[in-house]
N, C-alpha and C positions, 0 to 999 in steps of 0.2 A: 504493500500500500504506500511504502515510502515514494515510489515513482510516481505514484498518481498523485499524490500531496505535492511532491515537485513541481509535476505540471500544470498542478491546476494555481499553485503560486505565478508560476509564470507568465498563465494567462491572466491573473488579474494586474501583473504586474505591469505585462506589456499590450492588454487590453485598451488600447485608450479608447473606446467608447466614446467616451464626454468631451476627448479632443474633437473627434468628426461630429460630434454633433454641434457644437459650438462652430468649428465650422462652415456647416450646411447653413443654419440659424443665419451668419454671418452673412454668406452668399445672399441669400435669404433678403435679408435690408438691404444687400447692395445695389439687389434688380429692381424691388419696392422704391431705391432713389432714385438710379436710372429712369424708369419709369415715369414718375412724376417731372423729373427734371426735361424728360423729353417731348411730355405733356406742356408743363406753362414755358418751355422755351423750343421751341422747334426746330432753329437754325443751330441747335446746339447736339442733335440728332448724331451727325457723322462722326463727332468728336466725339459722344460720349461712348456710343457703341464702340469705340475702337479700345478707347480705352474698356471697356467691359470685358472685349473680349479677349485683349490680355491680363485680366485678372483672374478671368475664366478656368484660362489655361494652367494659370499660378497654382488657382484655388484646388484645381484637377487632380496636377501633382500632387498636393498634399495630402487628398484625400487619398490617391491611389496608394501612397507611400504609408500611411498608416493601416490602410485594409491589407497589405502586403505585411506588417506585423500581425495582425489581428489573425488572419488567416493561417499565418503559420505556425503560431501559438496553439490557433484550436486544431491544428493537424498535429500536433504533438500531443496533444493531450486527449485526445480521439483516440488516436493508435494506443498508445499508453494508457487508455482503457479497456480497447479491446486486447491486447495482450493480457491484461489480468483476467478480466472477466470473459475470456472467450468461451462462451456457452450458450448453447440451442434452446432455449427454455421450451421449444415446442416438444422438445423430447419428452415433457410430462404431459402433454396435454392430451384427452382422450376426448376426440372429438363425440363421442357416444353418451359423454356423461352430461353436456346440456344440449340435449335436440334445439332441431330449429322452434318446434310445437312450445319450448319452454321460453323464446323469444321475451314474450307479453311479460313473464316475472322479473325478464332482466330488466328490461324499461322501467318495470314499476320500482325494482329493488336502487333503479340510480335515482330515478325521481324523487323517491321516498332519503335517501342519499341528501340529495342537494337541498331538499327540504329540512330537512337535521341541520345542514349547517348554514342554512339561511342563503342560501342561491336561489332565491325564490323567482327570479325573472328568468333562468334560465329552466328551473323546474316549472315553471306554467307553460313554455314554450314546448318544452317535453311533453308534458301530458296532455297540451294540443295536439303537437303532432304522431305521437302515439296512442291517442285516444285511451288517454289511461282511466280510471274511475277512482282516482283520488279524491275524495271530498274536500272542497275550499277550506271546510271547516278546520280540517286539519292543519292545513297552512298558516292561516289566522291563526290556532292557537301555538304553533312554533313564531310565527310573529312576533305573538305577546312571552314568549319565555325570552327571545331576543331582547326585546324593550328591556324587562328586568335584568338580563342579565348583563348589556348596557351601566343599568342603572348601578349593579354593584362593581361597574369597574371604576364607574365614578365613585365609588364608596357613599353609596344610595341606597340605605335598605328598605326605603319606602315604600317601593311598590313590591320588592318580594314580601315584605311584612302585610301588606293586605291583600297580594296573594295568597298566603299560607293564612291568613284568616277566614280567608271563603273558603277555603280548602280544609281548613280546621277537623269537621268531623270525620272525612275521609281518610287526610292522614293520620289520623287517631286510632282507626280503622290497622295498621300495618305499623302503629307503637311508634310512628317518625318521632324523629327530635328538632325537627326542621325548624319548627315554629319556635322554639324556642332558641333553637341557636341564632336563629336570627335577632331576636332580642338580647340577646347576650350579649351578641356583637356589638349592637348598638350603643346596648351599656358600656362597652369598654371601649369602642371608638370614641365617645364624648368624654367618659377619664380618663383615658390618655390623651388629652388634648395639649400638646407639648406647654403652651404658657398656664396651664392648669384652673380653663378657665371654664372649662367642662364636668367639675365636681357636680357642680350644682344641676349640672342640667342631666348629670349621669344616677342620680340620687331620685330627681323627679321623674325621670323614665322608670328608675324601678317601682316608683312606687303608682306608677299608671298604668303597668305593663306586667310586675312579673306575680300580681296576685293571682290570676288566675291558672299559674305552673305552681303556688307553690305545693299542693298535696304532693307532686310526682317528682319536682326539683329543689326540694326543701333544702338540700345538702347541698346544691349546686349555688342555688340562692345565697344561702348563709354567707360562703364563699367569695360571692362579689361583696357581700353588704361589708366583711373585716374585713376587706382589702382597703376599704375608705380610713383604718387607722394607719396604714402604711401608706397615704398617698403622697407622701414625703418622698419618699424612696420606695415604688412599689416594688424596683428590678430586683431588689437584694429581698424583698419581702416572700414568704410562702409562696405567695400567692403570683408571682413571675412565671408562672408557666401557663395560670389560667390568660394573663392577660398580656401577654408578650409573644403569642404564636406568629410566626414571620408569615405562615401560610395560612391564616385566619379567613381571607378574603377568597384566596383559593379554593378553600377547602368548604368555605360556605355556597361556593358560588357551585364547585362539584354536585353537592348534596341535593341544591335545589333543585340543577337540572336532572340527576338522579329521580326524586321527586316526581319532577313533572312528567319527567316521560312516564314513571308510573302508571301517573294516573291516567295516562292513556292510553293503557295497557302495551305498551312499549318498552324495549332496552334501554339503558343510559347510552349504550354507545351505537352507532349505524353497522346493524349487520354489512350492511358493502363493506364497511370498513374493516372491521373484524373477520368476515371472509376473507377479504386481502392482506392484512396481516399474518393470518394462520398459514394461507396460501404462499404466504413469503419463506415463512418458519419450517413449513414441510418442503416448499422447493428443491433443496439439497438432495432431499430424502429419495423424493419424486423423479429427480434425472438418473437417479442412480439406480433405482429401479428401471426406468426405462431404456436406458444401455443397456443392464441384462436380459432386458426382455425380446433386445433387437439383435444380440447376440446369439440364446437361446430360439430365436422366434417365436415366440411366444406371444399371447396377447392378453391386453388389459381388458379380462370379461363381463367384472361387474361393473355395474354402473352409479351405485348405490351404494358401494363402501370401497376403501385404500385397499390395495395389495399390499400393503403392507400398516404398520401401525406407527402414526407419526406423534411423537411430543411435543405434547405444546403445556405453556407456562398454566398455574394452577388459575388466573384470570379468562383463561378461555374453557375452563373447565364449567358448563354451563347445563348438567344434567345430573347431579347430585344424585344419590339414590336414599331416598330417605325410607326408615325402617321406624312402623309405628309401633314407640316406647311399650304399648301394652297389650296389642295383641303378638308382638315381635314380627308381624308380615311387613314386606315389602310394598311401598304404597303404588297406584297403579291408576289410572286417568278414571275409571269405575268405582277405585278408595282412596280417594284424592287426600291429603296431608293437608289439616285444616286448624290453624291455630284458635285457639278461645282467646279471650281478652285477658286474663291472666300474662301470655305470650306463649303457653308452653302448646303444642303441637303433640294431635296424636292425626290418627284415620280416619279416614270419616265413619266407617261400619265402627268403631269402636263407641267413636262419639253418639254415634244413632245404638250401640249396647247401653249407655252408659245413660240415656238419656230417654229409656227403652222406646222410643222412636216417635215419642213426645215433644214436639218443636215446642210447647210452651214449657215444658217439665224442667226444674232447676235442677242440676247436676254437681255435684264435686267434682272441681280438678282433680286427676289422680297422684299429681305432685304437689301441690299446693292447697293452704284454705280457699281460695278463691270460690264460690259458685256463678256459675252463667248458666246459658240458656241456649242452647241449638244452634239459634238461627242468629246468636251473637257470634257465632264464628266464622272467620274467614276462609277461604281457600288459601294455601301456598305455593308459590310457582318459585321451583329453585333453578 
Protein backbone atom coordinates (compact mmCIF):
# COMPACT_ATOMS: atom_id res chain seq x y z
CA UNK A 1 0.00 0.00 0.00
CA UNK A 2 3.07 2.19 0.51
CA UNK A 3 3.14 2.79 -3.45
CA UNK A 4 -0.30 3.70 -3.75
CA UNK A 5 0.07 6.23 -0.70
CA UNK A 6 3.15 7.43 -2.92
CA UNK A 7 1.10 8.08 -5.76
CA UNK A 8 -1.61 9.33 -4.64
CA UNK A 9 0.64 12.06 -2.62
CA UNK A 10 1.98 12.98 -5.83
CA UNK A 11 -1.04 13.45 -7.40
CA UNK A 12 -2.30 15.92 -5.19
CA UNK A 13 0.94 17.33 -5.15
CA UNK A 14 1.39 17.93 -8.75
CA UNK A 15 -2.58 18.08 -9.35
CA UNK A 16 -2.95 21.65 -9.97
CA UNK A 17 -6.46 21.64 -10.60
CA UNK A 18 -7.15 25.37 -9.00
CA UNK A 19 -4.05 26.52 -11.39
CA UNK A 20 -6.28 25.69 -14.65
CA UNK A 21 -9.14 26.71 -13.28
CA UNK A 22 -8.10 30.19 -12.38
CA UNK A 23 -6.82 30.19 -15.45
CA UNK A 24 -9.93 29.26 -17.75
CA UNK A 25 -11.88 31.92 -15.14
CA UNK A 26 -9.02 34.34 -16.33
CA UNK A 27 -9.45 33.74 -20.08
CA UNK A 28 -12.80 33.91 -19.19
CA UNK A 29 -12.80 38.01 -18.26
CA UNK A 30 -10.54 38.53 -20.95
CA UNK A 31 -13.01 37.63 -23.83
CA UNK A 32 -16.07 39.31 -21.49
CA UNK A 33 -13.51 42.61 -22.11
CA UNK A 34 -12.66 42.12 -25.46
CA UNK A 35 -16.10 41.88 -26.12
CA UNK A 36 -17.51 44.94 -24.63
CA UNK A 37 -14.52 46.93 -25.70
CA UNK A 38 -15.39 45.80 -29.23
CA UNK A 39 -18.92 46.66 -28.64
CA UNK A 40 -18.65 50.61 -27.42
CA UNK A 41 -15.56 51.09 -29.66
CA UNK A 42 -15.56 49.49 -33.00
CA UNK A 43 -12.58 50.80 -34.82
CA UNK A 44 -10.65 49.22 -32.09
CA UNK A 45 -11.81 45.73 -33.56
CA UNK A 46 -8.53 44.74 -35.48
CA UNK A 47 -6.36 45.65 -32.68
CA UNK A 48 -7.87 44.03 -30.04
CA UNK A 49 -8.58 40.73 -31.80
CA UNK A 50 -4.95 40.56 -32.43
CA UNK A 51 -3.82 41.13 -29.52
CA UNK A 52 -6.54 38.27 -28.02
CA UNK A 53 -5.24 36.00 -30.17
CA UNK A 54 -1.81 36.16 -28.84
CA UNK A 55 -2.88 35.62 -25.48
CA UNK A 56 -4.81 32.98 -26.65
CA UNK A 57 -2.06 31.09 -27.67
CA UNK A 58 -0.09 32.00 -24.40
CA UNK A 59 -3.03 31.02 -22.38
CA UNK A 60 -3.18 27.48 -24.54
CA UNK A 61 0.22 26.73 -23.59
CA UNK A 62 -0.22 26.85 -20.03
CA UNK A 63 -3.03 25.03 -19.93
CA UNK A 64 -1.70 22.21 -22.06
CA UNK A 65 1.56 22.23 -19.82
CA UNK A 66 -0.37 21.75 -16.66
CA UNK A 67 -2.86 18.89 -18.16
CA UNK A 68 0.57 17.30 -19.24
CA UNK A 69 1.37 17.08 -15.30
CA UNK A 70 -2.11 16.39 -14.28
CA UNK A 71 -2.39 13.57 -16.61
CA UNK A 72 0.62 11.81 -15.81
CA UNK A 73 0.25 11.95 -12.38
CA UNK A 74 -3.09 10.14 -12.79
CA UNK A 75 -1.21 7.58 -15.18
CA UNK A 76 0.87 6.66 -12.40
CA UNK A 77 -1.34 6.29 -9.83
CA UNK A 78 -3.86 4.23 -12.03
CA UNK A 79 -1.23 1.72 -12.97
CA UNK A 80 -0.14 1.70 -9.22
CA UNK A 81 -3.49 0.68 -8.46
CA UNK A 82 -4.10 -1.66 -10.61
CA UNK A 83 -0.81 -3.56 -9.90
CA UNK A 84 -2.10 -3.85 -6.35
CA UNK A 85 -5.59 -4.52 -6.61
CA UNK A 86 -5.45 -6.54 -9.97
CA UNK A 87 -8.62 -8.49 -9.55
CA UNK A 88 -11.88 -9.68 -11.40
CA UNK A 89 -14.51 -9.05 -8.92
CA UNK A 90 -16.97 -10.76 -11.45
CA UNK A 91 -15.25 -13.85 -10.50
CA UNK A 92 -17.87 -13.97 -7.44
CA UNK A 93 -20.76 -12.83 -9.08
CA UNK A 94 -23.56 -15.46 -9.94
CA UNK A 95 -25.59 -14.19 -12.31
CA UNK A 96 -28.47 -16.63 -11.11
CA UNK A 97 -28.63 -15.24 -7.72
CA UNK A 98 -30.75 -11.86 -8.76
CA UNK A 99 -32.99 -12.68 -11.84
CA UNK A 100 -33.88 -10.14 -14.02
CA UNK A 101 -37.96 -10.93 -12.56
CA UNK A 102 -36.08 -9.40 -9.19
CA UNK A 103 -35.27 -6.20 -11.03
CA UNK A 104 -38.48 -4.05 -9.35
CA UNK A 105 -36.72 -4.82 -5.49
CA UNK A 106 -33.54 -3.43 -6.71
CA UNK A 107 -35.17 -0.14 -7.62
CA UNK A 108 -37.08 -0.14 -4.70
CA UNK A 109 -34.16 -1.34 -2.32
CA UNK A 110 -31.83 2.02 -3.93
CA UNK A 111 -34.91 4.23 -3.79
CA UNK A 112 -35.65 3.35 -0.40
CA UNK A 113 -31.49 3.88 -0.09
CA UNK A 114 -31.47 7.49 -1.12
CA UNK A 115 -34.42 8.15 0.80
CA UNK A 116 -32.57 7.18 4.29
CA UNK A 117 -30.14 9.50 3.42
CA UNK A 118 -32.06 12.24 2.38
CA UNK A 119 -31.48 12.23 -1.64
CA UNK A 120 -34.91 12.88 -1.84
CA UNK A 121 -34.89 14.66 -5.55
CA UNK A 122 -33.17 12.17 -6.99
CA UNK A 123 -35.36 9.33 -5.16
CA UNK A 124 -38.60 10.92 -6.56
CA UNK A 125 -37.09 10.95 -9.87
CA UNK A 126 -36.49 7.10 -9.39
CA UNK A 127 -39.78 6.02 -8.23
CA UNK A 128 -41.00 8.15 -11.27
CA UNK A 129 -39.21 6.48 -13.50
CA UNK A 130 -39.48 3.15 -12.05
CA UNK A 131 -42.98 3.31 -11.10
CA UNK A 132 -42.05 2.29 -7.71
CA UNK A 133 -45.16 2.36 -4.82
CA UNK A 134 -43.37 4.08 -2.38
CA UNK A 135 -45.65 6.10 -0.30
CA UNK A 136 -44.87 10.20 -0.01
CA UNK A 137 -45.66 9.55 3.40
CA UNK A 138 -42.77 7.87 3.91
CA UNK A 139 -40.58 10.52 2.57
CA UNK A 140 -42.15 13.36 4.46
CA UNK A 141 -41.40 11.40 7.56
CA UNK A 142 -37.48 10.99 6.75
CA UNK A 143 -37.87 14.71 5.90
CA UNK A 144 -38.83 15.43 9.27
CA UNK A 145 -36.10 13.10 11.02
CA UNK A 146 -33.65 15.24 8.64
CA UNK A 147 -35.19 18.68 10.18
CA UNK A 148 -34.28 17.22 13.74
CA UNK A 149 -31.44 15.92 13.09
CA UNK A 150 -30.20 19.22 11.55
CA UNK A 151 -31.47 20.73 14.56
CA UNK A 152 -29.19 18.65 16.95
CA UNK A 153 -26.07 19.59 14.80
CA UNK A 154 -26.99 22.93 15.69
CA UNK A 155 -27.04 21.76 19.32
CA UNK A 156 -31.05 22.03 19.08
CA UNK A 157 -32.82 19.73 21.05
CA UNK A 158 -36.12 21.32 20.59
CA UNK A 159 -37.69 19.77 18.07
CA UNK A 160 -36.26 16.14 18.98
CA UNK A 161 -37.63 16.93 22.53
CA UNK A 162 -41.28 17.34 21.06
CA UNK A 163 -40.73 14.66 18.85
CA UNK A 164 -40.04 12.17 21.50
CA UNK A 165 -43.08 13.75 23.26
CA UNK A 166 -45.61 12.63 20.75
CA UNK A 167 -43.95 9.80 20.51
CA UNK A 168 -43.97 9.26 24.21
CA UNK A 169 -46.36 6.23 24.71
CA UNK A 170 -44.97 4.32 21.92
CA UNK A 171 -41.41 4.49 22.87
CA UNK A 172 -42.51 3.55 26.22
CA UNK A 173 -43.81 0.67 24.41
CA UNK A 174 -39.83 -0.86 23.67
CA UNK A 175 -38.57 0.77 27.50
CA UNK A 176 -36.51 3.78 25.13
CA UNK A 177 -34.41 6.01 27.11
CA UNK A 178 -34.64 8.55 24.21
CA UNK A 179 -36.94 10.84 25.84
CA UNK A 180 -35.13 11.36 28.54
CA UNK A 181 -31.71 11.50 27.21
CA UNK A 182 -32.71 14.16 25.51
CA UNK A 183 -33.47 16.02 28.51
CA UNK A 184 -30.58 15.35 30.01
CA UNK A 185 -28.71 16.77 27.46
CA UNK A 186 -30.40 19.73 27.72
CA UNK A 187 -29.66 19.91 31.25
CA UNK A 188 -26.12 19.61 30.81
CA UNK A 189 -25.77 21.68 27.75
CA UNK A 190 -27.20 24.80 29.75
CA UNK A 191 -24.59 24.00 32.95
CA UNK A 192 -21.89 23.72 31.19
CA UNK A 193 -22.32 27.00 29.69
CA UNK A 194 -18.46 27.99 29.66
CA UNK A 195 -19.18 31.74 31.45
CA UNK A 196 -21.47 29.67 33.97
CA UNK A 197 -24.30 31.50 33.14
CA UNK A 198 -26.43 28.50 32.56
CA UNK A 199 -26.87 27.25 36.32
CA UNK A 200 -29.84 28.97 36.56
CA UNK A 201 -31.45 28.09 33.41
CA UNK A 202 -30.01 24.28 33.93
CA UNK A 203 -31.96 24.16 37.59
CA UNK A 204 -35.21 25.53 35.92
CA UNK A 205 -35.22 22.99 33.10
CA UNK A 206 -35.15 20.36 35.64
CA UNK A 207 -37.55 21.33 37.49
CA UNK A 208 -40.07 21.66 34.28
CA UNK A 209 -38.95 18.70 32.65
CA UNK A 210 -37.49 15.94 34.75
CA UNK A 211 -40.77 15.38 37.09
CA UNK A 212 -42.39 13.24 35.09
CA UNK A 213 -38.98 10.48 34.73
CA UNK A 214 -38.52 10.79 38.07
CA UNK A 215 -40.20 7.01 39.40
CA UNK A 216 -37.90 5.36 36.42
CA UNK A 217 -34.63 7.87 36.70
CA UNK A 218 -34.78 8.77 40.32
CA UNK A 219 -30.99 7.73 40.44
CA UNK A 220 -30.15 9.36 37.28
CA UNK A 221 -31.84 12.54 38.44
CA UNK A 222 -30.27 12.71 41.84
CA UNK A 223 -27.09 12.75 40.00
CA UNK A 224 -27.50 16.00 37.95
CA UNK A 225 -29.25 17.66 40.92
CA UNK A 226 -25.37 17.08 43.21
CA UNK A 227 -23.50 17.80 40.44
CA UNK A 228 -24.83 21.62 41.13
CA UNK A 229 -22.45 21.50 44.54
CA UNK A 230 -19.53 20.89 42.29
CA UNK A 231 -20.36 23.52 39.72
CA UNK A 232 -17.11 25.12 40.61
CA UNK A 233 -15.17 22.41 39.24
CA UNK A 234 -17.55 19.88 37.83
CA UNK A 235 -14.39 18.19 35.74
CA UNK A 236 -12.54 16.87 38.86
CA UNK A 237 -16.19 16.27 40.46
CA UNK A 238 -17.81 12.45 40.45
CA UNK A 239 -19.99 13.40 38.41
CA UNK A 240 -17.32 14.38 35.01
CA UNK A 241 -18.35 11.51 33.27
CA UNK A 242 -22.07 12.17 33.50
CA UNK A 243 -21.45 15.43 32.17
CA UNK A 244 -18.21 15.73 30.10
CA UNK A 245 -19.19 12.93 27.24
CA UNK A 246 -17.01 14.27 24.03
CA UNK A 247 -19.69 12.05 22.13
CA UNK A 248 -22.98 13.20 23.81
CA UNK A 249 -24.26 14.83 20.69
CA UNK A 250 -23.36 11.99 18.65
CA UNK A 251 -24.59 9.45 20.53
CA UNK A 252 -27.95 11.26 21.18
CA UNK A 253 -28.20 12.01 17.61
CA UNK A 254 -27.51 7.83 16.80
CA UNK A 255 -30.26 6.94 19.26
CA UNK A 256 -32.97 9.13 17.88
CA UNK A 257 -32.58 8.11 14.49
CA UNK A 258 -32.37 4.59 15.94
CA UNK A 259 -35.71 5.49 17.28
CA UNK A 260 -37.28 6.70 14.56
CA UNK A 261 -36.63 4.27 12.15
CA UNK A 262 -38.28 2.06 14.73
CA UNK A 263 -41.17 3.40 14.63
CA UNK A 264 -41.40 2.79 11.35
CA UNK A 265 -40.82 -0.46 11.48
CA UNK A 266 -37.45 -0.02 9.85
CA UNK A 267 -33.49 -0.74 10.43
CA UNK A 268 -31.32 2.18 11.93
CA UNK A 269 -29.10 1.46 9.13
CA UNK A 270 -30.02 1.18 4.98
CA UNK A 271 -30.01 -2.47 4.15
CA UNK A 272 -28.34 -1.40 0.55
CA UNK A 273 -25.99 -0.26 2.63
CA UNK A 274 -25.28 -3.12 4.85
CA UNK A 275 -25.65 -5.53 1.93
CA UNK A 276 -22.72 -3.78 0.54
CA UNK A 277 -20.67 -3.76 3.22
CA UNK A 278 -21.07 -7.59 4.11
CA UNK A 279 -20.77 -7.80 0.29
CA UNK A 280 -17.27 -6.19 0.66
CA UNK A 281 -16.32 -8.36 3.85
CA UNK A 282 -17.19 -11.62 2.12
CA UNK A 283 -15.52 -10.56 -1.22
CA UNK A 284 -12.01 -12.13 -0.47
CA UNK A 285 -13.84 -15.17 0.54
CA UNK A 286 -16.09 -15.17 -2.72
CA UNK A 287 -13.19 -14.83 -5.52
CA UNK A 288 -11.42 -17.46 -3.97
CA UNK A 289 -14.18 -19.64 -4.05
CA UNK A 290 -14.62 -18.89 -7.53
CA UNK A 291 -11.12 -19.60 -8.85
CA UNK A 292 -11.61 -23.13 -7.43
CA UNK A 293 -14.62 -23.42 -8.82
CA UNK A 294 -13.22 -22.48 -12.49
CA UNK A 295 -10.52 -24.66 -11.91
CA UNK A 296 -12.59 -27.79 -10.71
CA UNK A 297 -15.48 -26.72 -13.09
CA UNK A 298 -17.79 -26.69 -11.07
CA UNK A 299 -20.60 -24.52 -10.51
CA UNK A 300 -22.23 -22.18 -8.18
CA UNK A 301 -25.86 -24.05 -7.74
CA UNK A 302 -27.62 -22.41 -5.11
CA UNK A 303 -29.05 -19.46 -5.26
CA UNK A 304 -30.32 -18.82 -1.85
CA UNK A 305 -27.36 -19.50 0.22
CA UNK A 306 -22.97 -19.02 0.04
CA UNK A 307 -20.90 -22.05 -0.81
CA UNK A 308 -19.25 -21.49 1.60
CA UNK A 309 -19.63 -19.66 5.13
CA UNK A 310 -18.46 -16.07 5.24
CA UNK A 311 -17.63 -13.98 8.64
CA UNK A 312 -18.81 -11.08 9.28
CA UNK A 313 -18.51 -8.69 12.50
CA UNK A 314 -21.17 -9.47 15.41
CA UNK A 315 -23.07 -5.87 14.18
CA UNK A 316 -24.23 -7.74 11.02
CA UNK A 317 -25.39 -10.56 13.10
CA UNK A 318 -29.11 -9.74 12.80
CA UNK A 319 -31.04 -13.17 13.45
CA UNK A 320 -30.55 -13.98 17.19
CA UNK A 321 -32.10 -17.17 18.11
CA UNK A 322 -33.90 -16.56 21.08
CA UNK A 323 -34.97 -19.50 23.49
CA UNK A 324 -38.15 -18.96 25.65
CA UNK A 325 -36.73 -18.80 29.40
CA UNK A 326 -39.78 -21.06 30.44
CA UNK A 327 -40.87 -23.35 28.30
CA UNK A 328 -36.95 -23.71 27.10
CA UNK A 329 -38.31 -23.98 23.08
CA UNK A 330 -36.87 -22.09 20.48
CA UNK A 331 -39.11 -19.17 19.52
CA UNK A 332 -40.42 -19.39 15.96
CA UNK A 333 -42.77 -16.49 13.74
CA UNK A 334 -46.07 -18.82 15.17
CA UNK A 335 -44.37 -18.29 19.07
CA UNK A 336 -43.02 -15.17 18.51
CA UNK A 337 -40.68 -13.61 21.77
CA UNK A 338 -42.93 -11.07 23.30
CA UNK A 339 -41.71 -8.85 26.16
CA UNK A 340 -44.20 -7.73 29.06
CA UNK A 341 -43.80 -4.32 30.48
CA UNK A 342 -41.64 -5.48 33.24
CA UNK A 343 -38.99 -5.85 30.17
CA UNK A 344 -38.26 -9.45 30.60
CA UNK A 345 -39.40 -11.79 27.44
CA UNK A 346 -40.78 -15.01 27.24
CA UNK A 347 -43.08 -16.99 24.06
CA UNK A 348 -45.86 -16.20 23.21
CA UNK A 349 -47.66 -19.86 23.82
CA UNK A 350 -46.12 -19.54 27.35
CA UNK A 351 -47.58 -16.02 27.84
CA UNK A 352 -51.04 -17.22 26.51
CA UNK A 353 -50.15 -20.74 29.43
CA UNK A 354 -49.54 -18.28 31.88
CA UNK A 355 -52.36 -16.14 31.29
CA UNK A 356 -54.60 -19.25 30.42
CA UNK A 357 -55.50 -17.50 27.29
CA UNK A 358 -57.35 -14.71 29.05
CA UNK A 359 -56.34 -11.24 27.30
CA UNK A 360 -57.84 -9.55 30.38
CA UNK A 361 -56.55 -12.08 33.04
CA UNK A 362 -53.54 -10.58 35.26
CA UNK A 363 -50.53 -12.76 35.31
CA UNK A 364 -47.05 -12.85 37.33
CA UNK A 365 -43.84 -12.35 35.63
CA UNK A 366 -42.12 -15.59 36.19
CA UNK A 367 -38.84 -13.55 37.10
CA UNK A 368 -40.08 -10.65 38.79
CA UNK A 369 -43.01 -9.13 41.10
CA UNK A 370 -44.40 -7.40 38.38
CA UNK A 371 -48.14 -8.23 37.08
CA UNK A 372 -49.54 -7.29 33.48
CA UNK A 373 -51.92 -8.31 31.27
CA UNK A 374 -51.70 -10.19 27.60
CA UNK A 375 -52.29 -7.66 25.54
CA UNK A 376 -49.77 -5.22 27.47
CA UNK A 377 -47.11 -7.18 25.67
CA UNK A 378 -45.09 -6.54 22.81
CA UNK A 379 -43.67 -8.58 20.04
CA UNK A 380 -39.74 -8.63 19.68
CA UNK A 381 -37.82 -8.53 16.60
CA UNK A 382 -34.11 -9.36 17.17
Amino acid sequence: MDSVAKEFGRLQKNGKFDRIIEDVDEMIKRLERVRNTIENVPRSRREELAILKSETKEWANKVNESQKEIHGSLSKYAKSLDKKFKVDIEGAYNQNAFPASSKRLLDRAIAMHLIREGEFEVADQLIKEANLDIPNELELEFMNMYRILHALERKDLGPAVEWAALKRDRLALTSSELEFDLHRLQFVHYFTYPDGSGTRLALDYARNNFSVFGERYLPEISKLMCAFVFQADVESSPYALTFLSPSAWTDVARAFTKEFCSLLGLSSESPLYLSAVAGSIALPTLLKVGSIMREKQTEWSSANELPVETLLPPSFQFHAIFVCPVSKEQTTDANPPMMMPCGHIVGKESLDRMSKGNANMKFKCPYCPNESMPHQAVRVYF
